[in-house]
C-alpha positions as CSV (number, residue, x, y, z in Angstrom):
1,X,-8.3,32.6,-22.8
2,X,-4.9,32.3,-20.7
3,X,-6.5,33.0,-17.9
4,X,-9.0,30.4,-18.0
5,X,-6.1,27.7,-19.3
6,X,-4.1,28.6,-15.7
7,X,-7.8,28.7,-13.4
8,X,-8.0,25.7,-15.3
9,X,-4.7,23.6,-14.8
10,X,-4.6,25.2,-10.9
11,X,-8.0,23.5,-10.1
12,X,-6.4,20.3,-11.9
13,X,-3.7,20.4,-9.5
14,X,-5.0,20.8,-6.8
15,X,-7.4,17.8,-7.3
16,X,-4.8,15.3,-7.9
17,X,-2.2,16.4,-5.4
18,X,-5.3,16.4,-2.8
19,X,-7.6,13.6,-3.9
20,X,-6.7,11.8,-0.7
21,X,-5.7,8.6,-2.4
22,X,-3.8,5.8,-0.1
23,X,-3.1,2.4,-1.2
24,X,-4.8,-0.7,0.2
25,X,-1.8,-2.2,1.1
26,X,0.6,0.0,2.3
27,X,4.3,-1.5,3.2
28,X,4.9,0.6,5.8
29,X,1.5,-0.7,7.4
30,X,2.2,-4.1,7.1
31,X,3.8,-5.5,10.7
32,X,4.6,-8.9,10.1
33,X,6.3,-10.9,7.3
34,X,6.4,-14.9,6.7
35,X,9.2,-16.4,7.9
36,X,8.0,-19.9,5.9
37,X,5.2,-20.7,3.7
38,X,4.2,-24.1,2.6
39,X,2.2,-25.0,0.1
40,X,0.3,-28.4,-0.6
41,X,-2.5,-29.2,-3.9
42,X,-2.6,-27.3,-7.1
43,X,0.7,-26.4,-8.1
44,X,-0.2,-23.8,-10.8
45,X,-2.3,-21.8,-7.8
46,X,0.6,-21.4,-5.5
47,X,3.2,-21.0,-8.1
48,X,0.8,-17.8,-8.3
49,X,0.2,-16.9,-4.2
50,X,3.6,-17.5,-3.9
51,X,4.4,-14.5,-6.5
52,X,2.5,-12.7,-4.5
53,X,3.5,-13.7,-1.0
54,X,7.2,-13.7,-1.1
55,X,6.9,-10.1,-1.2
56,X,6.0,-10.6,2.4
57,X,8.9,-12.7,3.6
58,X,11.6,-10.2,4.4
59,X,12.7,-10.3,7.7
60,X,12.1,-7.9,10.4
61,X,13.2,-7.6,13.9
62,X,10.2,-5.1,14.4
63,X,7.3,-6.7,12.6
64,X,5.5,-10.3,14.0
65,X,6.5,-13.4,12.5
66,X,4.4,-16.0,11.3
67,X,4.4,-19.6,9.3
68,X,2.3,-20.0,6.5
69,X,0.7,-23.3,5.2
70,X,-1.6,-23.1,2.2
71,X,-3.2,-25.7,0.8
72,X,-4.9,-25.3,-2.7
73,X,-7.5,-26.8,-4.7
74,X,-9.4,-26.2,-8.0
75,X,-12.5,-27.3,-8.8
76,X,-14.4,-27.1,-12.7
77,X,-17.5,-28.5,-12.8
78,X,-20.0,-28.3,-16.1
79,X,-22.7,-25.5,-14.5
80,X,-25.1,-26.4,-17.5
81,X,-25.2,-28.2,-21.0
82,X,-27.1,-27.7,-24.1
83,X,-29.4,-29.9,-25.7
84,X,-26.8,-32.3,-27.0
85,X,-25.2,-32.9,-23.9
86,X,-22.1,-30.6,-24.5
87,X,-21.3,-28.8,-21.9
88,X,-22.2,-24.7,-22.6
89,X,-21.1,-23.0,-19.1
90,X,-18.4,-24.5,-16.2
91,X,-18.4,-23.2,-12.9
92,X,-14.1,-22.5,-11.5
93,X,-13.9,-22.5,-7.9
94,X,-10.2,-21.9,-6.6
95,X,-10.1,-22.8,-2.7
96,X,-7.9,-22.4,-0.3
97,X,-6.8,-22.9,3.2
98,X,-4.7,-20.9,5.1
99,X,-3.3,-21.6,8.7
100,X,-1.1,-18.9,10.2
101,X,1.0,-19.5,13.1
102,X,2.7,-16.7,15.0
103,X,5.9,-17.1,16.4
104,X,4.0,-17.2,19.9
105,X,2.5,-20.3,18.4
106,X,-1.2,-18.7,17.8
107,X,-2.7,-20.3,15.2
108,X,-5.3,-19.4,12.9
109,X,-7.2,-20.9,9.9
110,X,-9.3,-19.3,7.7
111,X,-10.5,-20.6,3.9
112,X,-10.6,-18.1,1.2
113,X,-13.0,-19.7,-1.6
114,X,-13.8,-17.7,-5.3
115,X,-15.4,-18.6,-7.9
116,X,-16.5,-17.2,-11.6
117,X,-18.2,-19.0,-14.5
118,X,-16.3,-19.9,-17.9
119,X,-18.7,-20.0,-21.3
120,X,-17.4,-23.3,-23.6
121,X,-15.7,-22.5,-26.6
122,X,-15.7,-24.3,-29.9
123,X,-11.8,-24.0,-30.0
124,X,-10.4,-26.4,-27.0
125,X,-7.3,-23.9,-26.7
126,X,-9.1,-20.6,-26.4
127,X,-11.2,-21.9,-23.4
128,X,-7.9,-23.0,-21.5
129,X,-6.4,-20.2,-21.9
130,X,-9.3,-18.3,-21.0
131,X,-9.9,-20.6,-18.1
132,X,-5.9,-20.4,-16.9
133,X,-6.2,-16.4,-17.1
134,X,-9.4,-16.9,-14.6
135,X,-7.1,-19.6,-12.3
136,X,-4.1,-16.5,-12.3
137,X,-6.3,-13.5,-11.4
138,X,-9.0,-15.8,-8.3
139,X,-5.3,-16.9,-7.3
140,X,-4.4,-13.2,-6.9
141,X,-7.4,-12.5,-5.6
142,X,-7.1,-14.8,-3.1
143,X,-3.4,-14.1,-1.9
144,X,-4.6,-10.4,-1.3
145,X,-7.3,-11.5,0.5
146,X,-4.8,-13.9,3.0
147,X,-3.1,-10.5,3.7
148,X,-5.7,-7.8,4.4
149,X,-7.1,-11.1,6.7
150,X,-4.0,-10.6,8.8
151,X,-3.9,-7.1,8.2
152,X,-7.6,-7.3,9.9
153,X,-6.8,-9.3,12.7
């Protein structure tokens, strides 16, 4: 019985120190940082990029710089209604663009769009919360994406 609890717990241990596991986004991968971002449109989506993206902005002799201007938008529009006319499902689509330019004054501009689809609610306060926790993690989403872009490139 011992014996099979140590065979046991070896194997274990050897399959999570080994698994191979190496985050997406490693720091010491990343060779740039944001020397500026600017943001212009939907304040409550770059308060969250920003969150994100200032993580980015320490300076570096070693790593490229670049300048970041983001401009956000959201977008709810009623995806269908039932047979009163009240709306049943909304369609959220969080855009936005993103121009890099490198401090060899490169630029770049790429538009990262998501969207996801928010059922009505009978209680108003449930269905914005529900549809500010949707705004928070496409905003996320998005800011991840604006780094593994430059990550790619």
């Amino acid at each position: 019985m011992r014996k099979t609890i140590k065979i046991l717990l070896l194997i274990s241990f050897v399959f999570i120190v080994n698994c191979g596991y190496t985050p997406l986004i490693d720091s010491n991968k990343i060779d740039f940082y944001f020397s500026e971002v600017n943001f212009e449109g939907d304040k409550q989506i770059n308060n969250y990029l920003n969150a994100v993206l200032k993580q980015h902005q320490n300076y570096s002799e070693s790593k490229k710089e670049f300048t970041l201007n983001i401009s956000s938008s959201y977008e709810k529009k009623i995806a269908n209604k039932d047979n009163s006319g009240n709306p049943k499902n909304y369609t959220i689509i969080v855009k936005v663009e993103a121009k890099y330019i490198s401090d060899d004054n490169k630029q770049l501009t790429k538009t990262f769009q998501k969207n996801t689809s928010l059922a009505s609610k009978n209680k108003k306060i449930e269905e914005r919360e529900e549809e500010i926790k949707i705004k928070k993690n496409l905003s996320e989403n998005i800011s991840n994406e604006i780094i593994f872009y430059l990550l790619s490139n």
